[in-house]
PDB file of the backbone (N, CA, C, O) and the ligand in Angstrom, with CONECT records:
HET     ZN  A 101       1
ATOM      1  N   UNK A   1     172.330  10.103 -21.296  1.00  0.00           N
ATOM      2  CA  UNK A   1     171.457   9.911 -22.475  1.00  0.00           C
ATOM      3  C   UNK A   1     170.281  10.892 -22.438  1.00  0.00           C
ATOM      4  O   UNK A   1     169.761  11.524 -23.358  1.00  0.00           O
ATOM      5  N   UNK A   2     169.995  10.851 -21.105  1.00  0.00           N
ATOM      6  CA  UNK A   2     168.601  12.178 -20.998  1.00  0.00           C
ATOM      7  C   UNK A   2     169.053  13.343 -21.629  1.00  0.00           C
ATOM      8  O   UNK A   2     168.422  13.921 -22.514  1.00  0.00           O
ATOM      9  N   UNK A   3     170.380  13.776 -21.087  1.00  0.00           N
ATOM     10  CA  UNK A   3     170.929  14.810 -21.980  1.00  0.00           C
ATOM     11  C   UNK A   3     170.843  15.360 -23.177  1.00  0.00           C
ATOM     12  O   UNK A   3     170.587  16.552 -23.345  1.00  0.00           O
ATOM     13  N   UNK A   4     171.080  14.411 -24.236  1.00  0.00           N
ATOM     14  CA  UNK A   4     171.300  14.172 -25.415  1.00  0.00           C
ATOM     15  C   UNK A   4     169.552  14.431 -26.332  1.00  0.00           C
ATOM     16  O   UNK A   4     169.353  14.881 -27.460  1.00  0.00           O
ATOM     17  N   UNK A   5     168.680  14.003 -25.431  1.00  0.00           N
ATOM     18  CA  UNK A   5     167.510  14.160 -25.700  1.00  0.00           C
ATOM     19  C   UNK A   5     167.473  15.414 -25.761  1.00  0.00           C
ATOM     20  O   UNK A   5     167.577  16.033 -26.819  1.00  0.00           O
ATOM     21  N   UNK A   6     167.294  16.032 -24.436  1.00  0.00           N
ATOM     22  CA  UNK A   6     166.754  17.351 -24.017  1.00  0.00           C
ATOM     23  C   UNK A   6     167.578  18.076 -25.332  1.00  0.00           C
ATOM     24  O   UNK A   6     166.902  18.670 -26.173  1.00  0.00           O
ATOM     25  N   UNK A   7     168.722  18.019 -25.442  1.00  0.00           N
ATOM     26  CA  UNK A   7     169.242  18.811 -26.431  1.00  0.00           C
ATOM     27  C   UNK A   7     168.911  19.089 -27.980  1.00  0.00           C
ATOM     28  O   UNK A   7     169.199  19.996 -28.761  1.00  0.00           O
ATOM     29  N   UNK A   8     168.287  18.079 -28.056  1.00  0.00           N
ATOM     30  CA  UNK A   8     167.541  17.826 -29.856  1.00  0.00           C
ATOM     31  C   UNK A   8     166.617  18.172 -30.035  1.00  0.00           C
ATOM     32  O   UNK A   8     166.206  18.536 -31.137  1.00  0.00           O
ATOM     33  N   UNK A   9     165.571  18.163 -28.290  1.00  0.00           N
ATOM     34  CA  UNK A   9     164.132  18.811 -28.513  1.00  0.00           C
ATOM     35  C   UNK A   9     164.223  20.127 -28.413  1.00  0.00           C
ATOM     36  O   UNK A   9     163.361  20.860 -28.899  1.00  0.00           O
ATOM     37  N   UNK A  10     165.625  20.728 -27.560  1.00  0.00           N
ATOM     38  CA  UNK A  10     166.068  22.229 -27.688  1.00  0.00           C
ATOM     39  C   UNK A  10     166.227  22.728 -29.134  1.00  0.00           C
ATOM     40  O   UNK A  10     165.392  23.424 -29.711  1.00  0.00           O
ATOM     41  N   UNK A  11     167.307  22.329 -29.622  1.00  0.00           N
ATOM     42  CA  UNK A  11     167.450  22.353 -30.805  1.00  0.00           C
ATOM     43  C   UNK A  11     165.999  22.566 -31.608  1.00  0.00           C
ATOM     44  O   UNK A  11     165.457  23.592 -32.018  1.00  0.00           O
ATOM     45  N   UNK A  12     165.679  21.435 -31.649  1.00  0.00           N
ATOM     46  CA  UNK A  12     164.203  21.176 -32.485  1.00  0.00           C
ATOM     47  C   UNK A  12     162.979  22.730 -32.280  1.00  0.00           C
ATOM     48  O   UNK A  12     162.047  22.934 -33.058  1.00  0.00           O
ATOM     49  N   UNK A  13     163.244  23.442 -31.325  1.00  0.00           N
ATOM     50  CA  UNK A  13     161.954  24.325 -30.603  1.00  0.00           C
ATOM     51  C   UNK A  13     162.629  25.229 -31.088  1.00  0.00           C
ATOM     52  O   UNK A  13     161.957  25.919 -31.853  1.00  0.00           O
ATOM     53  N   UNK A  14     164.375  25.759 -30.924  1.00  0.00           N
ATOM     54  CA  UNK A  14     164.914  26.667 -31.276  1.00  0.00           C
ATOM     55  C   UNK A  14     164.786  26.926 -32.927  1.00  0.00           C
ATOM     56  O   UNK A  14     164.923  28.094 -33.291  1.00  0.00           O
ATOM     57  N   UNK A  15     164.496  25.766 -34.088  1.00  0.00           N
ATOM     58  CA  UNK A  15     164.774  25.919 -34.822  1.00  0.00           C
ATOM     59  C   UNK A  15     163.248  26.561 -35.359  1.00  0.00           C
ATOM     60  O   UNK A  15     163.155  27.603 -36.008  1.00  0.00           O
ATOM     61  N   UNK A  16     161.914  25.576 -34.878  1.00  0.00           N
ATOM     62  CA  UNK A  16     160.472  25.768 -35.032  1.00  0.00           C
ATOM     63  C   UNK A  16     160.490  27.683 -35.135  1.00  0.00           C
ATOM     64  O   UNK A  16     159.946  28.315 -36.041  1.00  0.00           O
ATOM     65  N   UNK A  17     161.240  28.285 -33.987  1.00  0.00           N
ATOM     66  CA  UNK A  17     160.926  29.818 -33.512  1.00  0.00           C
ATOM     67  C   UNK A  17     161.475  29.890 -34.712  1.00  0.00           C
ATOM     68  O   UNK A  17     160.677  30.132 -35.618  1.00  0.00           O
ATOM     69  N   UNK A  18     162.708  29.743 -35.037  1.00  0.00           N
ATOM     70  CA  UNK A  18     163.380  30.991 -36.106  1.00  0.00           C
ATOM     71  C   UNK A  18     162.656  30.652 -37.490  1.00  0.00           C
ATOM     72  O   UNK A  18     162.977  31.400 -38.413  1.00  0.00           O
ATOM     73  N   UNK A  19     161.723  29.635 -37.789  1.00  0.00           N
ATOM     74  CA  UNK A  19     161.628  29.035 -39.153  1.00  0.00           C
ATOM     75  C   UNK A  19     159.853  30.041 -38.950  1.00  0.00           C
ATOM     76  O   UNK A  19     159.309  30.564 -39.923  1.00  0.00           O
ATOM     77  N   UNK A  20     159.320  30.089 -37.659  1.00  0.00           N
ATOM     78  CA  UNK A  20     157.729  31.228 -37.316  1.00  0.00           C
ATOM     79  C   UNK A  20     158.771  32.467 -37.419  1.00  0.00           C
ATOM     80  O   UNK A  20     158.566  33.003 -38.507  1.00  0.00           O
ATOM     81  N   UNK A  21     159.436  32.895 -36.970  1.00  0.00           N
ATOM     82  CA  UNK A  21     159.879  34.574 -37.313  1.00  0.00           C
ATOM     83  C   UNK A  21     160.531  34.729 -38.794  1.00  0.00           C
ATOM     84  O   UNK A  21     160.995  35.768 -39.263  1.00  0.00           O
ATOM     85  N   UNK A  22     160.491  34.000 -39.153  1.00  0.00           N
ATOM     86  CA  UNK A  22     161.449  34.324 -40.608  1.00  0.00           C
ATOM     87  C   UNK A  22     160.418  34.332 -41.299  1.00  0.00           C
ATOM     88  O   UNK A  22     160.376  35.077 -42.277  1.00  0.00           O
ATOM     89  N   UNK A  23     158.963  33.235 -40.862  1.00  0.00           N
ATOM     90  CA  UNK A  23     157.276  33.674 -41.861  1.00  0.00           C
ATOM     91  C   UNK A  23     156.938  34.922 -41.561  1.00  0.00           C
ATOM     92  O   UNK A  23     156.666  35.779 -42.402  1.00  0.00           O
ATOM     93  N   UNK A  24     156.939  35.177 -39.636  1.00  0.00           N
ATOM     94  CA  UNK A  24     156.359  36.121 -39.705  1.00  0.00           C
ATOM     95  C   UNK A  24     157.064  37.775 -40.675  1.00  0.00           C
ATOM     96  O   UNK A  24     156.525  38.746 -41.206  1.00  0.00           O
ATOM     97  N   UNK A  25     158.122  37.435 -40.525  1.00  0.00           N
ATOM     98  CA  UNK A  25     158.775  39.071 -41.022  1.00  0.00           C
ATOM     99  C   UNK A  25     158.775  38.630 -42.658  1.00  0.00           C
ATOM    100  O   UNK A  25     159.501  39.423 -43.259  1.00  0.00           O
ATOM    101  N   UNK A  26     158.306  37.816 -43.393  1.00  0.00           N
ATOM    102  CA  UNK A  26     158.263  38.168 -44.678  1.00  0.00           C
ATOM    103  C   UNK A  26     157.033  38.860 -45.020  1.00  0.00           C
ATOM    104  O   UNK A  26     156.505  38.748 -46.127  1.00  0.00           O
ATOM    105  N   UNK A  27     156.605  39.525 -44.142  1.00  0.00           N
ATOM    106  CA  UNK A  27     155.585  40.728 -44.689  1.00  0.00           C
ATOM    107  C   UNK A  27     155.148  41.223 -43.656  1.00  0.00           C
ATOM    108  O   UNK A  27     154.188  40.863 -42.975  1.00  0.00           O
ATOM    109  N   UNK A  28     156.214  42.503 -43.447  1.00  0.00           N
ATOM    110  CA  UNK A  28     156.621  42.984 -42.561  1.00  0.00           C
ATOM    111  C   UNK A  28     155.081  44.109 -42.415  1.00  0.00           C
ATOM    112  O   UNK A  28     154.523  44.142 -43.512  1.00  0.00           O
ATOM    113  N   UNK A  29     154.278  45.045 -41.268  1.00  0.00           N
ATOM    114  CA  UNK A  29     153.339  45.260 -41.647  1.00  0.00           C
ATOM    115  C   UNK A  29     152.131  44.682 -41.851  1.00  0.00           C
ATOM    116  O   UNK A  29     151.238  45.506 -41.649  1.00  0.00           O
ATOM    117  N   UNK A  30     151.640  43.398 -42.229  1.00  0.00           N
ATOM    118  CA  UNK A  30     150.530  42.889 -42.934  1.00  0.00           C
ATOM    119  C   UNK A  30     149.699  42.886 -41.667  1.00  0.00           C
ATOM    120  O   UNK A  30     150.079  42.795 -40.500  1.00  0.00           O
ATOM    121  N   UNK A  31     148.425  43.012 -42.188  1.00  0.00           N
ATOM    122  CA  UNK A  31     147.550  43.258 -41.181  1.00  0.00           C
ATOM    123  C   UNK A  31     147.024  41.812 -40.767  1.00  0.00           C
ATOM    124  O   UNK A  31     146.804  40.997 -41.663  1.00  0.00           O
ATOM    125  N   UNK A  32     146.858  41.541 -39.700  1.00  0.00           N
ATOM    126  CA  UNK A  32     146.703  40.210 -38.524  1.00  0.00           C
ATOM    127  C   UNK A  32     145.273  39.749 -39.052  1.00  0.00           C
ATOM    128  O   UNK A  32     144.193  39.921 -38.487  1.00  0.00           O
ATOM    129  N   UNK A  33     145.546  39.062 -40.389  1.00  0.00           N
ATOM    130  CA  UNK A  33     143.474  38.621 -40.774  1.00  0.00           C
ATOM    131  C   UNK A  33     143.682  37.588 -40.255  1.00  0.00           C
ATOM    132  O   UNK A  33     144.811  37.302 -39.856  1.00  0.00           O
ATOM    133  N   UNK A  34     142.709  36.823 -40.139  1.00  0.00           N
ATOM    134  CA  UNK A  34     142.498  35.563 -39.378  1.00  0.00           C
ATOM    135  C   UNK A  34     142.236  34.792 -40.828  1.00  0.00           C
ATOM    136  O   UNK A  34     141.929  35.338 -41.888  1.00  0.00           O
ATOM    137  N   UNK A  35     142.445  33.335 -40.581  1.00  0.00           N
ATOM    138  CA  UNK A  35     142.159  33.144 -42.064  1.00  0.00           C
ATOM    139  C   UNK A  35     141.153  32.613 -42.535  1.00  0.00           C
ATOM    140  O   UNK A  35     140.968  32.134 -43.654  1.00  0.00           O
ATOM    141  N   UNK A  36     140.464  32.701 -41.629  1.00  0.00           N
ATOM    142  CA  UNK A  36     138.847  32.311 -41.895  1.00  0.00           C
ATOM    143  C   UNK A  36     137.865  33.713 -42.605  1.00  0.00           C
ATOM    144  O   UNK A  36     136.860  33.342 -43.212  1.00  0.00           O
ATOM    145  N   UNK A  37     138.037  34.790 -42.568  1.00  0.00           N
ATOM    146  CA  UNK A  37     137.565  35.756 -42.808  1.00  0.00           C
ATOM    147  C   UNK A  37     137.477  35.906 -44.042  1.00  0.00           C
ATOM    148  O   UNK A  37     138.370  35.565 -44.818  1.00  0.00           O
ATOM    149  N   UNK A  38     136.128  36.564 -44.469  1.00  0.00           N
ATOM    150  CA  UNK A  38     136.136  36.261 -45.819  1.00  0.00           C
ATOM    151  C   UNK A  38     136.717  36.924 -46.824  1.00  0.00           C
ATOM    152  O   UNK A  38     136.439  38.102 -47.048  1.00  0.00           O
ATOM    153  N   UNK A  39     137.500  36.308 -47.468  1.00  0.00           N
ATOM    154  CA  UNK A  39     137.996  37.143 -48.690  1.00  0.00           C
ATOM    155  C   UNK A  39     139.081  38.053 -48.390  1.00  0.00           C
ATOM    156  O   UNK A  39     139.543  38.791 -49.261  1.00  0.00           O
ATOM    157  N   UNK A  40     139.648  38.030 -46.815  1.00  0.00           N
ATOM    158  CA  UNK A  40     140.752  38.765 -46.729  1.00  0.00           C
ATOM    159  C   UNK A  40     140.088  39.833 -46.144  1.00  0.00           C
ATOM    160  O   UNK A  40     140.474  40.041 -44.994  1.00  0.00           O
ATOM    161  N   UNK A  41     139.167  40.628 -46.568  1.00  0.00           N
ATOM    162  CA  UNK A  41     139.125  41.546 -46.062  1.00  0.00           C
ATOM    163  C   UNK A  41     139.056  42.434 -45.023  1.00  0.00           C
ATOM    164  O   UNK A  41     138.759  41.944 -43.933  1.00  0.00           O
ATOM    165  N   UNK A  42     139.244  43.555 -45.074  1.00  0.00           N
ATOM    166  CA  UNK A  42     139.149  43.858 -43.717  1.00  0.00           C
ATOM    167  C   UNK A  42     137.542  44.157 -43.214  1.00  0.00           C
ATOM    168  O   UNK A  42     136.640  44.312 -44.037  1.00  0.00           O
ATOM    169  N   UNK A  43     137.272  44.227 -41.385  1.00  0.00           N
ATOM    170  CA  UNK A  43     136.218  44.261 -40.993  1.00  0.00           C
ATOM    171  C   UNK A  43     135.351  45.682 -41.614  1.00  0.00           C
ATOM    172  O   UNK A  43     136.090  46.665 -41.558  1.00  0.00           O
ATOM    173  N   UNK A  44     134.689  45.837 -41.888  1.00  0.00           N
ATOM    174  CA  UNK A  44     133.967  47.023 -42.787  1.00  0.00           C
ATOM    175  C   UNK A  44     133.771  48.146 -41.237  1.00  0.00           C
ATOM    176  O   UNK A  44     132.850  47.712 -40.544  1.00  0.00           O
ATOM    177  N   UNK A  45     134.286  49.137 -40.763  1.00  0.00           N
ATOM    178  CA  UNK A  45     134.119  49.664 -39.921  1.00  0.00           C
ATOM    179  C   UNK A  45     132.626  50.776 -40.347  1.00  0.00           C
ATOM    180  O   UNK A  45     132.399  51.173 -41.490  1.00  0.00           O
ATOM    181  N   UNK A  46     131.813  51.087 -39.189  1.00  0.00           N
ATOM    182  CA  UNK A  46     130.998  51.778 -39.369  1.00  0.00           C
ATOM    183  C   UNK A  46     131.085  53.196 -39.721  1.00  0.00           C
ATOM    184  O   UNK A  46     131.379  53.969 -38.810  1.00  0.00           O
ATOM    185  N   UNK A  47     130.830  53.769 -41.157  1.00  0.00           N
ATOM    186  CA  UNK A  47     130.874  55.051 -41.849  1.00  0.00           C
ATOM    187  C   UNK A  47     130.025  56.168 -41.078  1.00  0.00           C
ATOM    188  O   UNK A  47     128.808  55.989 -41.045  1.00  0.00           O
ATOM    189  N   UNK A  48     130.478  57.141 -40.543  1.00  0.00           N
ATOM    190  CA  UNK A  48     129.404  58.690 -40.404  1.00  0.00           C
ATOM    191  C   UNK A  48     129.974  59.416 -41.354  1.00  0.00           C
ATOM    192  O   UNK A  48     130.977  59.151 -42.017  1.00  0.00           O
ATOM    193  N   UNK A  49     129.191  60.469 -41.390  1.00  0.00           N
ATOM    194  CA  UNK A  49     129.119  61.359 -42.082  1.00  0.00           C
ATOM    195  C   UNK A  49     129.453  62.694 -41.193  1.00  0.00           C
ATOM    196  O   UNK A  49     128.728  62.786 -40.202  1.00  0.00           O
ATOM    197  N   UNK A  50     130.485  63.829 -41.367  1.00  0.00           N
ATOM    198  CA  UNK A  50     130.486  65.174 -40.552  1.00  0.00           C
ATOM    199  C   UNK A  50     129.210  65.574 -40.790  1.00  0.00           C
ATOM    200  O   UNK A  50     128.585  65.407 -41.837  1.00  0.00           O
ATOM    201  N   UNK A  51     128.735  66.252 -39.525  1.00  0.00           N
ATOM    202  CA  UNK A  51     126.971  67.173 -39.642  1.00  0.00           C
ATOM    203  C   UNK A  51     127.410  68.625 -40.104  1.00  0.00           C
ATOM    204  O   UNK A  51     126.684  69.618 -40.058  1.00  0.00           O
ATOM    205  N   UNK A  52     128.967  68.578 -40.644  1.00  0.00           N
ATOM    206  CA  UNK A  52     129.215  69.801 -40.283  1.00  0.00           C
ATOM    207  C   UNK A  52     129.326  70.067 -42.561  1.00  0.00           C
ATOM    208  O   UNK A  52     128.833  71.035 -43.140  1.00  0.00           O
ATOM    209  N   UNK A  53     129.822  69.300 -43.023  1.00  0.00           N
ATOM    210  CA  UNK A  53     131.087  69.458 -44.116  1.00  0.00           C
ATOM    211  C   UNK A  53     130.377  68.037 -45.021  1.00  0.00           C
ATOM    212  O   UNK A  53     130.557  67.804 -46.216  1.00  0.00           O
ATOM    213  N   UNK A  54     129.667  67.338 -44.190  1.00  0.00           N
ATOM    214  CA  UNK A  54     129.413  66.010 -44.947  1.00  0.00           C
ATOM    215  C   UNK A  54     130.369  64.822 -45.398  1.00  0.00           C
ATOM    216  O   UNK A  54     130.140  63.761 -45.979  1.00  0.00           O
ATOM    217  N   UNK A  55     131.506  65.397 -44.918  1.00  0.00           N
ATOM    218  CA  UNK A  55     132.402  64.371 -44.909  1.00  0.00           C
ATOM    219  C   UNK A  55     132.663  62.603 -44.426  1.00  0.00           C
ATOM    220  O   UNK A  55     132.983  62.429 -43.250  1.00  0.00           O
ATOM    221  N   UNK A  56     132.548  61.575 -45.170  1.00  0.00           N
ATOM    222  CA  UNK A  56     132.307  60.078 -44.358  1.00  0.00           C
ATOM    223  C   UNK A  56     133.506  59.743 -43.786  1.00  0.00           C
ATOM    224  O   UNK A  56     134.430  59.550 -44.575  1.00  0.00           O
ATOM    225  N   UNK A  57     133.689  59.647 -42.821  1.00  0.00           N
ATOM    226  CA  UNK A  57     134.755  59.025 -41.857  1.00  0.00           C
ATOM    227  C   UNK A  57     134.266  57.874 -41.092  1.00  0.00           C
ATOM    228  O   UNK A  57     133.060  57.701 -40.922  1.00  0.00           O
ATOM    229  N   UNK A  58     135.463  56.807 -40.464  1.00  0.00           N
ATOM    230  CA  UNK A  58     135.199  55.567 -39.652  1.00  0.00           C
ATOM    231  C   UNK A  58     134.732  56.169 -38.624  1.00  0.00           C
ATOM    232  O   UNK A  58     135.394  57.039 -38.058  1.00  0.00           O
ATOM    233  N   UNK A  59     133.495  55.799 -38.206  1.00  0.00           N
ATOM    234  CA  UNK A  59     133.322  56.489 -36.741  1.00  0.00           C
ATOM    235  C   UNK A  59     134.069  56.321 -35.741  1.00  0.00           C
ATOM    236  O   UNK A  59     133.659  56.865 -34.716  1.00  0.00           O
ATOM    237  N   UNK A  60     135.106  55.714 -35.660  1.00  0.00           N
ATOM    238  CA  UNK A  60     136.222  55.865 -34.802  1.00  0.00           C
ATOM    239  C   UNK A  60     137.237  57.079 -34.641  1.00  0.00           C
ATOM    240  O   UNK A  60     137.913  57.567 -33.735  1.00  0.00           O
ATOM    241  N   UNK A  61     136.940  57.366 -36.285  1.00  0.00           N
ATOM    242  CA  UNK A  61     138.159  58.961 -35.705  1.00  0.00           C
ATOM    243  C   UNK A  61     136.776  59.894 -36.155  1.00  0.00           C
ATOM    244  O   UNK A  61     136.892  60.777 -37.005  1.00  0.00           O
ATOM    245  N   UNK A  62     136.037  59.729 -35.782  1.00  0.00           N
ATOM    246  CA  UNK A  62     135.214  60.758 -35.562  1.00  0.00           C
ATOM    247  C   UNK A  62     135.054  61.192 -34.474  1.00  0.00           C
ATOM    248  O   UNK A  62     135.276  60.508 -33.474  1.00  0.00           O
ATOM    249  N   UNK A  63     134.574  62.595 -34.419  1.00  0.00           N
ATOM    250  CA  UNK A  63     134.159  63.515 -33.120  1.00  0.00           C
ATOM    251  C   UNK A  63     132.591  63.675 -33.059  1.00  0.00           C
ATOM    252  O   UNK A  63     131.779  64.188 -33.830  1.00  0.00           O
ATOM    253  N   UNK A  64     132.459  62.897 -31.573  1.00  0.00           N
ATOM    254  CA  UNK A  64     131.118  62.904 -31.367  1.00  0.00           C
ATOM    255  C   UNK A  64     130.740  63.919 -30.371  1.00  0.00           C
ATOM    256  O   UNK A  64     131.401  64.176 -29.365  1.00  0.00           O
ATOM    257  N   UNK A  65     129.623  64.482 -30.718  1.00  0.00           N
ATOM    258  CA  UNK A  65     128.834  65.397 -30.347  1.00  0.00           C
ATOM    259  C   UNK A  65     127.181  64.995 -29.758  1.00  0.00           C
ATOM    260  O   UNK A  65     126.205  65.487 -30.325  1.00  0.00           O
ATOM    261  N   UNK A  66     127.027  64.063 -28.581  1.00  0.00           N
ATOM    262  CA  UNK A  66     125.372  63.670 -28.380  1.00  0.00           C
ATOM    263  C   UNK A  66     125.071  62.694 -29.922  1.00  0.00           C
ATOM    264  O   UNK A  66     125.642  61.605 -29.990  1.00  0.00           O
ATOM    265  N   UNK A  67     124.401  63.027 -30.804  1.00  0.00           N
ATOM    266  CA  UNK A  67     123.989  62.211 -31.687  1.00  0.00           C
ATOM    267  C   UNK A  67     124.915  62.611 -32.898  1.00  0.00           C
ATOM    268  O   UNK A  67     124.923  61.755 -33.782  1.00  0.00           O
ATOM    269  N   UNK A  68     125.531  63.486 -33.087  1.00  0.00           N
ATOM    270  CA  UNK A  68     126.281  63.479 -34.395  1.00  0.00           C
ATOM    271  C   UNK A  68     127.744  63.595 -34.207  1.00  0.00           C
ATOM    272  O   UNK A  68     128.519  63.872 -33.291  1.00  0.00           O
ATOM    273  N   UNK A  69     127.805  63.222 -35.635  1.00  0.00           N
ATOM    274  CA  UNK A  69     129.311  63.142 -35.965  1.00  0.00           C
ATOM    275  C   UNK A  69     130.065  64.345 -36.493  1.00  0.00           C
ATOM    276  O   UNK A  69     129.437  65.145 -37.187  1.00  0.00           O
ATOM    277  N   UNK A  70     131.592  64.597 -36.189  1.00  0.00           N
ATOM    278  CA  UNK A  70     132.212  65.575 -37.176  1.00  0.00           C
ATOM    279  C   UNK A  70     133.663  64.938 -37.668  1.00  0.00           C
ATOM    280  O   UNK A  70     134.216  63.964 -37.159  1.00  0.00           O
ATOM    281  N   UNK A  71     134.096  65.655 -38.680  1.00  0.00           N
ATOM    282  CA  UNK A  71     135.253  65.408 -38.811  1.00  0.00           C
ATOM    283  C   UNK A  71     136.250  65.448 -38.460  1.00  0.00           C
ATOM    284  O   UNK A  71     137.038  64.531 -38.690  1.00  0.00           O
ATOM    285  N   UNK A  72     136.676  66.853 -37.568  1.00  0.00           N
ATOM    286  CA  UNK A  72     137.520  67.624 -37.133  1.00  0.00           C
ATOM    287  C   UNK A  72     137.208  68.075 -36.121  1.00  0.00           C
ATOM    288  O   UNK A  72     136.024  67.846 -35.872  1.00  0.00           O
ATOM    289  N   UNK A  73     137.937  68.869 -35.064  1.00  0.00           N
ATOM    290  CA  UNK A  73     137.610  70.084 -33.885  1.00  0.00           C
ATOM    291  C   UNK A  73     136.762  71.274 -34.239  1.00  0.00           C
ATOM    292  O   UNK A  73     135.974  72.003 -33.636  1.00  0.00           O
ATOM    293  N   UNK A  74     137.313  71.164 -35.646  1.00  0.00           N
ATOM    294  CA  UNK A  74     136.827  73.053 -36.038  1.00  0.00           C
ATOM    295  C   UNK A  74     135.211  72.500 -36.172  1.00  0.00           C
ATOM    296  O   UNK A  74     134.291  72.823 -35.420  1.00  0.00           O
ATOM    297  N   UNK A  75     135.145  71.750 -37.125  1.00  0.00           N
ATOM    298  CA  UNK A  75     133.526  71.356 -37.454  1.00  0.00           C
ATOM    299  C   UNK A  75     132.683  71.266 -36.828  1.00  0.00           C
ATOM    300  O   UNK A  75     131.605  71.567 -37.342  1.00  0.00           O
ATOM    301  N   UNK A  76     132.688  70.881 -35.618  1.00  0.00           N
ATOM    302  CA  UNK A  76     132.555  70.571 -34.188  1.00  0.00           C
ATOM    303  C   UNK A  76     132.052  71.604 -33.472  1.00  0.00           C
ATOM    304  O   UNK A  76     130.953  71.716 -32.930  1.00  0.00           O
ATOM    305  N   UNK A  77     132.922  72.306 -33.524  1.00  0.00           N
ATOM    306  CA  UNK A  77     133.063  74.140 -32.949  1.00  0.00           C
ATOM    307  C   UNK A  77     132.435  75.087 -33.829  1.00  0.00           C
ATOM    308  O   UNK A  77     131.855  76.053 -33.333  1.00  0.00           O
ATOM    309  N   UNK A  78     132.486  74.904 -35.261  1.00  0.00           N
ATOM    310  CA  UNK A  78     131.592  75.986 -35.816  1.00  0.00           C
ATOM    311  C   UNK A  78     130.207  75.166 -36.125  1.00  0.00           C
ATOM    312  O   UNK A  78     129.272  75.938 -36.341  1.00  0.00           O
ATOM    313  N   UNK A  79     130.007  74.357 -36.165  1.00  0.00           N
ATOM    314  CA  UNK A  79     128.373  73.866 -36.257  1.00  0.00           C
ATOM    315  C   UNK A  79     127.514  74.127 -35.107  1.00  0.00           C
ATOM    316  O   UNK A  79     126.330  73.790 -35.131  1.00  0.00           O
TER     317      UNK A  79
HETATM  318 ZN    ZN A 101     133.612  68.285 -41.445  1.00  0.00          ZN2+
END
C-alpha cells in the first residue's frame, strides 16, 4: 500500500514540473521581473554620457576612463 502512495505523489510532482515548464516556455525569452516591481518595468540602469561624442549609454557597457565615460575604444583613445 506504501507503494501505491509513493507512486501518486510521484506522479503528482512529475505532473506539477511539466504543468511549471509548459508556463515557463510560453514566453520563451521574457525577462525574469519579479512581480512586485512596479509596473513591469525594467530596473532604470544608470545613463553616462561619452566625454568623447556625447553619446548616453548604460554605464555598464561603457568604457571607463578615472572619472569619465566613453562609448567605444576609439573614443577612449582619441580623447
Ligand atoms: Zn563616443
Amino acid at each position: 500500500m506504501g507503494r501505491l502512495i509513493f507512486w501518486l505523489l510521484f506522479a503528482f510532482a512529475a505532473w506539477l514540473l511539466v504543468k511549471k515548464l509548459r508556463q515557463g516556455g510560453a514566453m520563451p525569452g521574457s525577462p525574469r521581473v519579479p512581480p512586485g516591481s512596479v509596473g513591469g518595468e525594467k530596473p532604470v540602469e544608470n545613463m553616462v554620457a561619452c566625454a568623447h561624442c556625447g553619446l548616453l549609454l548604460p554605464e555598464s557597457d561603457s568604457i571607463r576612463r578615472g572619472s569619465e565615460h566613453f562609448c567605444c575604444e576609439e573614443h577612449r583613445r582619441e580623447h
